[in-house]
TORLUMDO-890819 format. One line per field, with one value per residue (C-alpha): residue number from 1; residue in three letters; x, y, z. Coordinates in Angstrom, 2 decimals. Example, Ala and Ser with C-alpha at 12.3 -4.5 7.8 and 13.67 -1.06 7.14 Angstrom:
BEGIN
nr: (1/2)
rest: (ala/ser)
u: (12.30/13.67)
v: (-4.50/-1.06)
w: (7.80/7.14)
***
This chain:
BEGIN
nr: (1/2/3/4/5/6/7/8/9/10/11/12/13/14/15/16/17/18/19/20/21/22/23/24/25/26/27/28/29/30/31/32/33/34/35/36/37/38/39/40/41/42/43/44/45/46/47/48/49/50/51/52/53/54/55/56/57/58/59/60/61/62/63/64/65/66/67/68/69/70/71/72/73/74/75/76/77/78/79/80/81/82/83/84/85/86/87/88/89/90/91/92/93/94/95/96/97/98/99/100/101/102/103/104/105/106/107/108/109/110/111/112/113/114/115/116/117/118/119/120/121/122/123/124/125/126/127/128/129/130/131/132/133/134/135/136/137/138/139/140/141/142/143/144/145/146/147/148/149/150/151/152/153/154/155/156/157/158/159/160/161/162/163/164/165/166/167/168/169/170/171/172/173/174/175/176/177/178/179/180/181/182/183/184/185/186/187/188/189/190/191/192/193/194/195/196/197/198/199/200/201/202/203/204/205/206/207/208/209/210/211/212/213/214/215/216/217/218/219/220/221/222/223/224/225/226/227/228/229/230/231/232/233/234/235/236/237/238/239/240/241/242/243/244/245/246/247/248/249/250/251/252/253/254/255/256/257/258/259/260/261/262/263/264/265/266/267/268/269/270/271/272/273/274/275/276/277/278/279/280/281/282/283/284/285/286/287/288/289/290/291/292/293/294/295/296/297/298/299/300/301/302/303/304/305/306/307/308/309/310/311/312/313/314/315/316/317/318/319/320/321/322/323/324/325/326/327/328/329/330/331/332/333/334/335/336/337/338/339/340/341/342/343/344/345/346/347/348/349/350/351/352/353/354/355/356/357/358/359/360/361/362/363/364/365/366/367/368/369/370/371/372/373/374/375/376/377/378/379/380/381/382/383/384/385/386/387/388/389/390/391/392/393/394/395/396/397/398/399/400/401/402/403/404/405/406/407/408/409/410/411/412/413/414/415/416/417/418/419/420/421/422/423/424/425/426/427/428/429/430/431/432/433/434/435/436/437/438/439/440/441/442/443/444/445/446/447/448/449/450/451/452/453/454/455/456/457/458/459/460/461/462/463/464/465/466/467/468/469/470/471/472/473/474/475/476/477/478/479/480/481/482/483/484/485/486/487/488/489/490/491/492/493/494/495/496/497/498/499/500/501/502/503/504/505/506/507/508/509/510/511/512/513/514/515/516/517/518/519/520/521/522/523/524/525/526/527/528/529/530/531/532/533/534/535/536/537/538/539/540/541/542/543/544/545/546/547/548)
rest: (unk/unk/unk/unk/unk/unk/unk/unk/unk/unk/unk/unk/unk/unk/unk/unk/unk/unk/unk/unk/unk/unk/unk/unk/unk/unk/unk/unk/unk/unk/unk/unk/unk/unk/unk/unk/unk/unk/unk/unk/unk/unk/unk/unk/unk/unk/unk/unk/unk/unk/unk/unk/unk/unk/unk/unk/unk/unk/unk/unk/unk/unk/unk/unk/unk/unk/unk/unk/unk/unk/unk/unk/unk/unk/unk/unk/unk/unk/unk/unk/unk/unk/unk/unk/unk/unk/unk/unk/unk/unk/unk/unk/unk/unk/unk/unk/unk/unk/unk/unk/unk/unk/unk/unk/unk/unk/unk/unk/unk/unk/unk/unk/unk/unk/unk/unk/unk/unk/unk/unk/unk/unk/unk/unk/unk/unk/unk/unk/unk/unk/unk/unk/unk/unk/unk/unk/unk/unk/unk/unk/unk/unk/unk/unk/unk/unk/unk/unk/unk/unk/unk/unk/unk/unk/unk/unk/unk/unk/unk/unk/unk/unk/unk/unk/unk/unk/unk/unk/unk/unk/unk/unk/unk/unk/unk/unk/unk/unk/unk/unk/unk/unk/unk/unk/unk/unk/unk/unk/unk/unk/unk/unk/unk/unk/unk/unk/unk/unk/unk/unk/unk/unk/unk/unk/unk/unk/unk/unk/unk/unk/unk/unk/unk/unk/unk/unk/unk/unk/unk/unk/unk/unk/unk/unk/unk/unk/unk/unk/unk/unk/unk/unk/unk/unk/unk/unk/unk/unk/unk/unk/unk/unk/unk/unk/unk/unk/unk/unk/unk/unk/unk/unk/unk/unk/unk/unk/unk/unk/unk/unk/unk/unk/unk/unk/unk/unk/unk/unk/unk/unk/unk/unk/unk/unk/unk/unk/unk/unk/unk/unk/unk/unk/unk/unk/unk/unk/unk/unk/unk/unk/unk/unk/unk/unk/unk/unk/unk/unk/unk/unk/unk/unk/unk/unk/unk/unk/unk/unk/unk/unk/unk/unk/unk/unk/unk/unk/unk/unk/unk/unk/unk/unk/unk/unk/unk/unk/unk/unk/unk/unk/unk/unk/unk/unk/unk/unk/unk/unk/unk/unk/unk/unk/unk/unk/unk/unk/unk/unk/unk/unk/unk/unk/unk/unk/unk/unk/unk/unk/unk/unk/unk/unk/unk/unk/unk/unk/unk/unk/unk/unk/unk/unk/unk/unk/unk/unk/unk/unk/unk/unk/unk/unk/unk/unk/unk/unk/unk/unk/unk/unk/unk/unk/unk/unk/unk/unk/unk/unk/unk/unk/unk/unk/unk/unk/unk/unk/unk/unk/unk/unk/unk/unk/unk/unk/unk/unk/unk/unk/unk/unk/unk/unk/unk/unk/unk/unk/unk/unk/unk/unk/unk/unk/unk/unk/unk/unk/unk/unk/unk/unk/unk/unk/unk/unk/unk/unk/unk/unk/unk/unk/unk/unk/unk/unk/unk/unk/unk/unk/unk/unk/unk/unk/unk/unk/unk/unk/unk/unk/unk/unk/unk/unk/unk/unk/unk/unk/unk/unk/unk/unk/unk/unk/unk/unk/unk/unk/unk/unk/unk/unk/unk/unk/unk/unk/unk/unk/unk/unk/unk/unk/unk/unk/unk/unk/unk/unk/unk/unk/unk/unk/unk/unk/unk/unk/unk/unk/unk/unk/unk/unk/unk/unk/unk/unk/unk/unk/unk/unk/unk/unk/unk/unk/unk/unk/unk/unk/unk/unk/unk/unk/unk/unk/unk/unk/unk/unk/unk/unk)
u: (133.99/132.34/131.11/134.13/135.65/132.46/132.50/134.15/135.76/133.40/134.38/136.67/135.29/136.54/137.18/135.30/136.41/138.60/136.94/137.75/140.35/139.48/139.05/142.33/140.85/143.61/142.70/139.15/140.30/142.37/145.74/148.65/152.12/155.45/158.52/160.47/164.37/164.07/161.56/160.11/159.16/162.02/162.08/166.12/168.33/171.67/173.48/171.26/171.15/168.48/169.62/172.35/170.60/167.63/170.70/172.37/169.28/169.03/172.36/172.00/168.79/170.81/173.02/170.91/169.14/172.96/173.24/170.93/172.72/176.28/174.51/173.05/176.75/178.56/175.69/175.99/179.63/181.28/179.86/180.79/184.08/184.42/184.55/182.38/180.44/183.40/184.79/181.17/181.57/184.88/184.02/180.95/182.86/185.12/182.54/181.74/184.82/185.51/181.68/182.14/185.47/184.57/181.05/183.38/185.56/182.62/180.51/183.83/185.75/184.23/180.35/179.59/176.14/174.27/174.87/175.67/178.65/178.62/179.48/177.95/176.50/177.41/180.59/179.02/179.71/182.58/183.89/181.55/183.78/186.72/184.92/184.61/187.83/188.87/186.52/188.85/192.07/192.93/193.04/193.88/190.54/187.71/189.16/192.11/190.38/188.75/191.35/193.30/189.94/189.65/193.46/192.99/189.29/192.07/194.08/191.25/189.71/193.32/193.87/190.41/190.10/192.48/189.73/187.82/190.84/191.59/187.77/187.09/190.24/191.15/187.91/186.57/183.65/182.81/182.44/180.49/177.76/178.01/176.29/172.90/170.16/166.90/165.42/167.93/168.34/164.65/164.92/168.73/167.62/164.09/166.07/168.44/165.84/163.13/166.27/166.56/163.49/164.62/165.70/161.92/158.74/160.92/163.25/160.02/158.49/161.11/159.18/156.44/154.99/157.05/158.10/154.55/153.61/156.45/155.87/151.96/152.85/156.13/152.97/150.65/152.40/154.96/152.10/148.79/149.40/151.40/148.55/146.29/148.36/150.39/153.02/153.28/153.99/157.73/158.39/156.63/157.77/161.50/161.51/159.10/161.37/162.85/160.20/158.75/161.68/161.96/158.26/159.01/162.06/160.80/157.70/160.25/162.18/158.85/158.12/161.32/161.47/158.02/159.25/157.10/159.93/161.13/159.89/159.98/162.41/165.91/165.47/162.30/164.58/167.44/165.14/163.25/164.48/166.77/169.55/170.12/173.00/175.03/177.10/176.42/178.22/181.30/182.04/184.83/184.45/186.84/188.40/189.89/190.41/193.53/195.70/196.47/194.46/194.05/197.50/199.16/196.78/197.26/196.82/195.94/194.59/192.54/189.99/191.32/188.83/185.58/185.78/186.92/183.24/181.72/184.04/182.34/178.86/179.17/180.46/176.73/174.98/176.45/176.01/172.03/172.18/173.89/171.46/168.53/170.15/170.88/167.00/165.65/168.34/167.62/170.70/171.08/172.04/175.91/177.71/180.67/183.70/181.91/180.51/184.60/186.09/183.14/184.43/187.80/187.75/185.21/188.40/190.59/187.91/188.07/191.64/191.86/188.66/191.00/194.35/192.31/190.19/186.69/185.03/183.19/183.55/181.90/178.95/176.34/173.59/170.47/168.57/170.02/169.04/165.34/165.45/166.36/162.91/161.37/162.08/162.25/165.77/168.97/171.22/174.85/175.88/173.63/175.16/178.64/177.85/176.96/179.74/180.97/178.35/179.37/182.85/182.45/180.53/182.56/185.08/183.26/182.02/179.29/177.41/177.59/176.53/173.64/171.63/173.17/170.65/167.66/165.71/166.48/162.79/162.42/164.85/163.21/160.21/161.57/163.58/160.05/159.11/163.14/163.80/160.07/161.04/163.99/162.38/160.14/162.58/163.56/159.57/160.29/162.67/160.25/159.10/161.80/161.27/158.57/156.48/153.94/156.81/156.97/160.15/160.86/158.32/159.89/163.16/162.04/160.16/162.74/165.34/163.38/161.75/165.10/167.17/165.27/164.61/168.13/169.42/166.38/167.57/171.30/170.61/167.88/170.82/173.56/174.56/175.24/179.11/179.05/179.21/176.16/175.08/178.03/180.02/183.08/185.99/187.33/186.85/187.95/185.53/182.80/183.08/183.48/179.69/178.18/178.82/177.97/174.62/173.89/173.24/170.35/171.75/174.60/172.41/169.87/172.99/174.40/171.25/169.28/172.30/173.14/169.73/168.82/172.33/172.27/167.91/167.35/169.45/170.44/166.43/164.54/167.17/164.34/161.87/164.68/165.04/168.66/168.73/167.69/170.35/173.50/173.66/173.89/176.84/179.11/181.67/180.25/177.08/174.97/175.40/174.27/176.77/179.87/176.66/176.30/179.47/182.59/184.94/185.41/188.35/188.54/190.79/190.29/192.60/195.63/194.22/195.23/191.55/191.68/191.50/188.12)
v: (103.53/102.98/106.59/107.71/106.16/106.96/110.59/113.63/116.81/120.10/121.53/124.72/127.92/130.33/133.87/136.09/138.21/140.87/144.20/147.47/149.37/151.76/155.12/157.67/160.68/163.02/162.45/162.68/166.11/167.70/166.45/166.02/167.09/164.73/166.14/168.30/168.34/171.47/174.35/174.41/177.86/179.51/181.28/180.96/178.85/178.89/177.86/179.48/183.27/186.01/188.57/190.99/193.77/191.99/191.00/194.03/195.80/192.54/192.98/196.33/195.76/193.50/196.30/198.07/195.63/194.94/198.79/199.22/196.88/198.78/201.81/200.60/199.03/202.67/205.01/202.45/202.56/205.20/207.96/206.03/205.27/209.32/209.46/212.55/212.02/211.89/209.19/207.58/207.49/206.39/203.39/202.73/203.09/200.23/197.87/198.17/197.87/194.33/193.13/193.27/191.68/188.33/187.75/187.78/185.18/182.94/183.03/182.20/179.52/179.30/177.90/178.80/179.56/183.32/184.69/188.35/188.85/191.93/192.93/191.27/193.14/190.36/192.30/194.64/193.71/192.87/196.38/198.33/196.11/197.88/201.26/201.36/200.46/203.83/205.83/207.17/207.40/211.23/212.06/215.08/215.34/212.51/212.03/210.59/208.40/207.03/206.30/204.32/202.38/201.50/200.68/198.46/196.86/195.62/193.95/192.11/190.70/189.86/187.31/186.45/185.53/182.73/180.58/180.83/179.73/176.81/175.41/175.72/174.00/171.70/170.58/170.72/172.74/170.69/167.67/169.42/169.70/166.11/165.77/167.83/166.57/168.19/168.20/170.52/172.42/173.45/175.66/176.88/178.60/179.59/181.72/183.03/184.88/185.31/186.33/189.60/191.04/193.88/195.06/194.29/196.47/197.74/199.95/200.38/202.04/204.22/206.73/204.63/207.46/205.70/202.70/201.19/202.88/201.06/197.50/198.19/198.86/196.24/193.71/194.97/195.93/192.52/190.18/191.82/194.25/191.59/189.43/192.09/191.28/188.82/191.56/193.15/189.86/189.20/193.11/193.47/190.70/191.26/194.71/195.95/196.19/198.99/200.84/200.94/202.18/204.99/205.99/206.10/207.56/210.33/210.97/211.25/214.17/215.62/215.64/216.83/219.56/220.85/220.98/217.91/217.24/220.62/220.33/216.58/215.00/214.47/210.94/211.00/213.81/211.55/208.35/210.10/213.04/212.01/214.74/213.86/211.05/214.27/211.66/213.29/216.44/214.57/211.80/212.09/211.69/209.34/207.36/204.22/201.66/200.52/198.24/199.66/202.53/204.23/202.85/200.15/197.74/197.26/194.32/193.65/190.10/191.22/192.46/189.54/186.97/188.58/188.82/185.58/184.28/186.76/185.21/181.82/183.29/184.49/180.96/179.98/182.92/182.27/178.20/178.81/181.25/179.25/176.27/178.78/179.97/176.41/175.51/179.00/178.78/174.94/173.43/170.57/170.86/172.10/169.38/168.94/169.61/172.90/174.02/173.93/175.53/178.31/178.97/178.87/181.54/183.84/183.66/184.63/187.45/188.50/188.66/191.02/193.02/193.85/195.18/196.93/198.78/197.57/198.30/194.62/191.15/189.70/187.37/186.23/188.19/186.76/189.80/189.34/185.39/186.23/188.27/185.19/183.89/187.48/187.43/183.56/184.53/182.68/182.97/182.95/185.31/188.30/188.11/188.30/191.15/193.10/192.66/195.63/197.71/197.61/198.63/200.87/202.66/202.12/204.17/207.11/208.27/210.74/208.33/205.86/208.13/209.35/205.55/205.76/208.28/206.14/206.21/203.07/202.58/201.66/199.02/198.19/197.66/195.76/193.69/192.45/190.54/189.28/187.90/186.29/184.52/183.05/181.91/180.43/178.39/176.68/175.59/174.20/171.56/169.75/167.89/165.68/164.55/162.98/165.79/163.00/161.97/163.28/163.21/165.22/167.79/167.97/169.06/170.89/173.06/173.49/174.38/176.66/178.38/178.70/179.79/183.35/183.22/183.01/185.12/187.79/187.65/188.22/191.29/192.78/192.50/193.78/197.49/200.28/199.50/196.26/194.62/191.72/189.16/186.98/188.85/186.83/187.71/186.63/189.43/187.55/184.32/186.88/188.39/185.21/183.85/187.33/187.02/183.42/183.28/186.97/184.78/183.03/180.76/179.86/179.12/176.93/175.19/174.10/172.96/171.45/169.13/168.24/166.89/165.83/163.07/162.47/161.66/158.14/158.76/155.68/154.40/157.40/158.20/157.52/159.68/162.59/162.31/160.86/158.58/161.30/163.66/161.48/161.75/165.23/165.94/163.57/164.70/161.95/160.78/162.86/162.96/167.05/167.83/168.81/170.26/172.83/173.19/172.36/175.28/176.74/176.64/172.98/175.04/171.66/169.78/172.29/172.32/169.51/167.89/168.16/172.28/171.77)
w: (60.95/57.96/57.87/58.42/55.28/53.08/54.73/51.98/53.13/52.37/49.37/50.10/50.26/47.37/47.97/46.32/43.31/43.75/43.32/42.09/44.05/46.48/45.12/45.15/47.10/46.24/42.32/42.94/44.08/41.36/39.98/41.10/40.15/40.20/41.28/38.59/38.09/36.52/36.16/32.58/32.80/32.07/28.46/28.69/31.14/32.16/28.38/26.41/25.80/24.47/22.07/22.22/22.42/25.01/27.03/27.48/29.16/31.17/32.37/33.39/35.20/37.58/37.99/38.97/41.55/43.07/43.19/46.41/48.89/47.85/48.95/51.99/52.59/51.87/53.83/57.28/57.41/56.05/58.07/61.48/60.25/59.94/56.19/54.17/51.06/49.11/50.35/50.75/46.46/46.75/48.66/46.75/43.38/45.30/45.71/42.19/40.94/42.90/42.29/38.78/38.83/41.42/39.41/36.55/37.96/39.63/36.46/34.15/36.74/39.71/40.49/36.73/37.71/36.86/40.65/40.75/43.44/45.47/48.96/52.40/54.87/57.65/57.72/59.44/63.03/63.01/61.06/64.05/66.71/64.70/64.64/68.55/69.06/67.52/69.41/72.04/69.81/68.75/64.95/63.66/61.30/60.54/57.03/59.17/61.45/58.00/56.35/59.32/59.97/56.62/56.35/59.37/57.67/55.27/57.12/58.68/55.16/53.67/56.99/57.13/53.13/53.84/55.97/52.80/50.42/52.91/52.99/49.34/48.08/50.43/49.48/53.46/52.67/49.58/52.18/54.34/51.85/51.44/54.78/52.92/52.33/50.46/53.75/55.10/51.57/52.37/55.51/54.27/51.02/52.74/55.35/52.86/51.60/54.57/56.77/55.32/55.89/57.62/54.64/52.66/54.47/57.68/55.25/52.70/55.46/55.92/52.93/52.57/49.79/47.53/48.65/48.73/45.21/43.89/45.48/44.52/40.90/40.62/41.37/38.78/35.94/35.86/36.70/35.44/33.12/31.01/30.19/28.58/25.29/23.76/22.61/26.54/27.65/27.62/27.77/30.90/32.31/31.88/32.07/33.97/37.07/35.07/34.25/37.73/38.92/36.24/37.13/40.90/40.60/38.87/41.12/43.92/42.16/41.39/45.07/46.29/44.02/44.79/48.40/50.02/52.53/53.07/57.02/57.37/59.66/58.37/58.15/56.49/54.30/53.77/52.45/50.53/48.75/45.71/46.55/49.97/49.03/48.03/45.47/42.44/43.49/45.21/43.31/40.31/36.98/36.28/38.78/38.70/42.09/42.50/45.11/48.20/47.75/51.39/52.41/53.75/55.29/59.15/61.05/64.51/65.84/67.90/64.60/62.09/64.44/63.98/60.03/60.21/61.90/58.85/56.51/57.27/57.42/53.17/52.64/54.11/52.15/49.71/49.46/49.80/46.64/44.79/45.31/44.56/41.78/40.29/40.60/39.25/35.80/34.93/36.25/38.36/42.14/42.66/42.85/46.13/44.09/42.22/45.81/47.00/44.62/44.42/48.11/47.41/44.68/46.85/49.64/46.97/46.19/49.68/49.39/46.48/48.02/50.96/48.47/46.72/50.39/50.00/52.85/53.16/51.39/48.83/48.84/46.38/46.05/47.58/45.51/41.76/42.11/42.91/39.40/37.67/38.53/38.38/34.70/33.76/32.46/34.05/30.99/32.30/29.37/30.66/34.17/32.91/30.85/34.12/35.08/32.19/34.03/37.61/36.37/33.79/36.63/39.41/37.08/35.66/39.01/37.64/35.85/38.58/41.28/39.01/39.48/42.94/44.17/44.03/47.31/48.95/49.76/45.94/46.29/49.42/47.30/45.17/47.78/49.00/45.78/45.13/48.32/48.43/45.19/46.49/49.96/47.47/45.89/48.81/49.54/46.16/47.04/49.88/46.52/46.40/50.61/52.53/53.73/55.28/58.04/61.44/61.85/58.61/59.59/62.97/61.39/58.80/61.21/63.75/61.55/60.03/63.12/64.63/61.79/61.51/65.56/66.99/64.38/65.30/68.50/67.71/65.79/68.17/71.27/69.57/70.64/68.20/69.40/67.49/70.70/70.71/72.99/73.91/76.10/77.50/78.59/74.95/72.98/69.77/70.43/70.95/67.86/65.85/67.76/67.40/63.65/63.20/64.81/63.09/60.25/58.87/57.11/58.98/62.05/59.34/58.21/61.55/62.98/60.02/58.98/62.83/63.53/59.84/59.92/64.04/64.38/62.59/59.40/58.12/58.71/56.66/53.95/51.16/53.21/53.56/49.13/49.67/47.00/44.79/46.12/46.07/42.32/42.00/44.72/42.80/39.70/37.38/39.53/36.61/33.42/33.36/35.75/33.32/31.17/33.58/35.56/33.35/32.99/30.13/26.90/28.96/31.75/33.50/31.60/32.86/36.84/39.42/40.07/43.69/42.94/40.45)
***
């Protein structure tokens, strides 16, 4: 007992000195980047403006970059609607007219972000449903049969404009977008770009003489040729689009004139010779569009449901460009209430596109956003003053149908490095999201995958009657699924936000970059938000705020 008492505790044992931490492998690598707001790149954003003269030639490059796809839109239609080459100007003259005037009104009080408006080729199954309808009907000449299937295209985009009007300012399609995420912002602007590649190397190949010249020398000149000297730099690499258009354009002439294509196949003929889009020789020289212009508009239910399913497909296209163009010209994401009302006046676009007999609606172009990062230019000012050059064009037909008769396999070429830019983009916002996490690799992935596979598959099954792969006994509900999952973006919206809010949500909102998102999609969340998206002359203060 005694030794008990005497007996002392061992002392206790001390741990031994921390060390040094273990080493970071990634830094022992090469450095790493934290995630950016806005791109710092950019020699003018979306408030500040180059000079007058410097903007001016901007401005009419994008012009000229919108010019293809109304083209494209004119040379698919028009001739299977029964109309002739003059009417092929007038409609093209059309869709000038109403591009300038909705970029005008989306850049002054709608999204107020640089995006080029111009018309949507998702229209086009819908307006071949209408075209086969016709088919068996007796007119007394094909100008007639054009004019009453234009007269009835219409009727169609006046009903269908209103689905637009209703989800932009009742605000609906505003709180859709409240549902995004960056995680599903990723795959939507990725596809809006990388869903159109039908219309990169697949039409490039179409005269691949000159469309792969002019993709080969796009490449050089605006990225290589730039850095031999300090002066070249910012010439070449705002203008050089220009120039390599100029240089290709000519060596087409040169080739058609020597006779190159004289025994090539008439498509071969028709891509690449520059007189085989006959516009310069049919189109007026002064012209002006005006309501109503083929007559009174017909309407028939049976056509108004199928635009309607397109109608909802540009309000996707054209949700994904404005998020890419937002990131590319400094400003913040859209916010909800700028996203609404951006809809709402595109429906009201779509209403005056079909008084006045454009063959399509409008949606924002996909290519004219990739040129904001092309040229590290996304002033607002230059954008509006394209709109002067779409119509002062669209009016003095001759000059217009002059820059008209570019191959399209240029613009194919050029297609190729826009809409890569703008895929881009979205790869750009996987910054702000865990890209370490299963689960957001799983939707990332899927989304992605299946918003340019169903789509693919869409397009691939659809007859030359317009008729595609849901065939019910519902005519209407086929055409409004046809259209719908026709789209990229439609299908990447519809899945990625249905999985990304339904598969553990509430658990991985830091992983999906939600606490960095939810600023951004409210009025006042950010203090850059009425920086960027406040209309102008403070038009606000006379507007009810559930229409802003």
């Amino acid at each position: 007992m005694g030794e008990t008492e005497n007996h002392q505790p061992p002392p206790p044992v001390q741990a031994p000195p921390p060390g040094p931490p273990p080493p970071n492998l990634a830094l022992s690598r090469g450095p790493t980047w934290a995630p950016a707001e806005q791109l710092h790149q950019l020699d003018y954003c979306i408030h500040s403006n180059p000079s007058w003269p410097e903007a001016v030639l901007l401005a009419f490059q994008h012009y000229i970059v919108m010019l293809g796809t109304t083209v494209l839109i004119a040379t698919i239609l028009v001739p299977q609607m029964g109309g002739n080459h003059g009417d092929k100007a007038h409609v093209i003259q059309t869709l000038l007219f109403m591009s300038g005037l909705n970029t005008l009104l989306q850049t002054l009080i709608g999204s107020r972000l640089p995006t080029v408006m111009r018309g949507s080729l998702a229209f086009t199954l819908p307006i071949m449903s209408i075209i086969n309808n016709y088919t068996d009907r007796i007119f007394e000449t094909e100008h007639e049969r054009f004019t009453y299937t234009i007269r009835t295209i219409q009727g169609s985009l006046i009903v269908s404009s209103f689905i637009n009007i209703f989800l932009g300012y009742s605000t609906a399609w505003g709180n859709l977008t409240r549902y995004f995420s960056p995680l599903t912002i990723v795959p939507m602007v990725c596809v809006v770009g990388l869903g159109l590649f039908m219309r990169g190397f697949p039409m490039l190949a179409n005269c691949v003489e000159i469309g792969l010249p002019m993709l080969i020398l796009l490449v050089i000149t605006q990225q290589y040729l730039k850095r031999i000297h300090v002066t070249t730099n910012h010439v070449l690499e705002r203008f050089a689009l220009l120039l390599c258009i100029g240089i290709i354009w000519a060596f087409a002439a040169v080739l058609t004139v020597s006779g190159a294509y004289s025994t090539a196949r008439v498509r071969t003929q028709e891509s690449c010779r520059t007189d085989r889009s006959y516009l310069l020789s049919s189109a007026p020289w002064i012209r002006i569009p005006y309501p109503f212009q083929w007559g009174t508009p017909i309407f028939r239910a049976s056509h108004v449901f199928g635009m309607m399913g397109a109608a909802l497909v540009t309000s996707a296209e054209s949700t994904g460009s404005f998020f890419a163009a937002a990131r590319i010209s400094g400003a913040t994401p859209p916010p909800a209430h700028v996203l609404s009302r951006s809809i709402g006046l595109q429906g009201i676009g779509m209403l005056l596109e079909g008084i006045f007999g454009a063959v399509v609606g409008s949606t924002a172009s996909v290519e004219n956003v990739g040129l904001l990062g092309l040229t590290h230019i996304g002033s607002r000012r230059v954008v509006q003053i394209s709109c002067g050059f779409m119509i002062f064009f669209s009016i003095f037909g001759k000059f217009g149908a002059f820059f008209a008769s570019i191959p399209l396999p240029i613009f194919a070429a050029v297609y190729c490095v826009l809409f890569g830019i703008v895929a881009a983009v979205g790869i750009s916002f996987t910054q702000f999201v865990n890209t370490n996490s299963m689960r957001n690799l799983y939707v990332l992935g899927l989304t992605l995958f299946l918003g340019v596979s169903i789509p693919q598959y869409f397009v691939t099954n659809t007859a030359p009657d317009g008729h595609g792969p849901v065939r019910t006994e519902g005519g209407w509900f086929n055409d409004i699924l046809n259209a719908i999952f026709s789209s990229s973006p439609a299908v990447a919206i519809i899945v990625g936000t249905l999985i990304d809010n339904t598969l553990e949500a509430k658990h991985t909102a830091n992983d999906r970059g939600v606490p960095w998102w939810v600023p951004f999609q409210n009025r006042k969340g950010d203090v850059r938000n009425d920086e960027f998206y406040s209309l102008p002359l403070r038009i606000n203060e006379y507007m009810p705020t559930r229409f802003l």
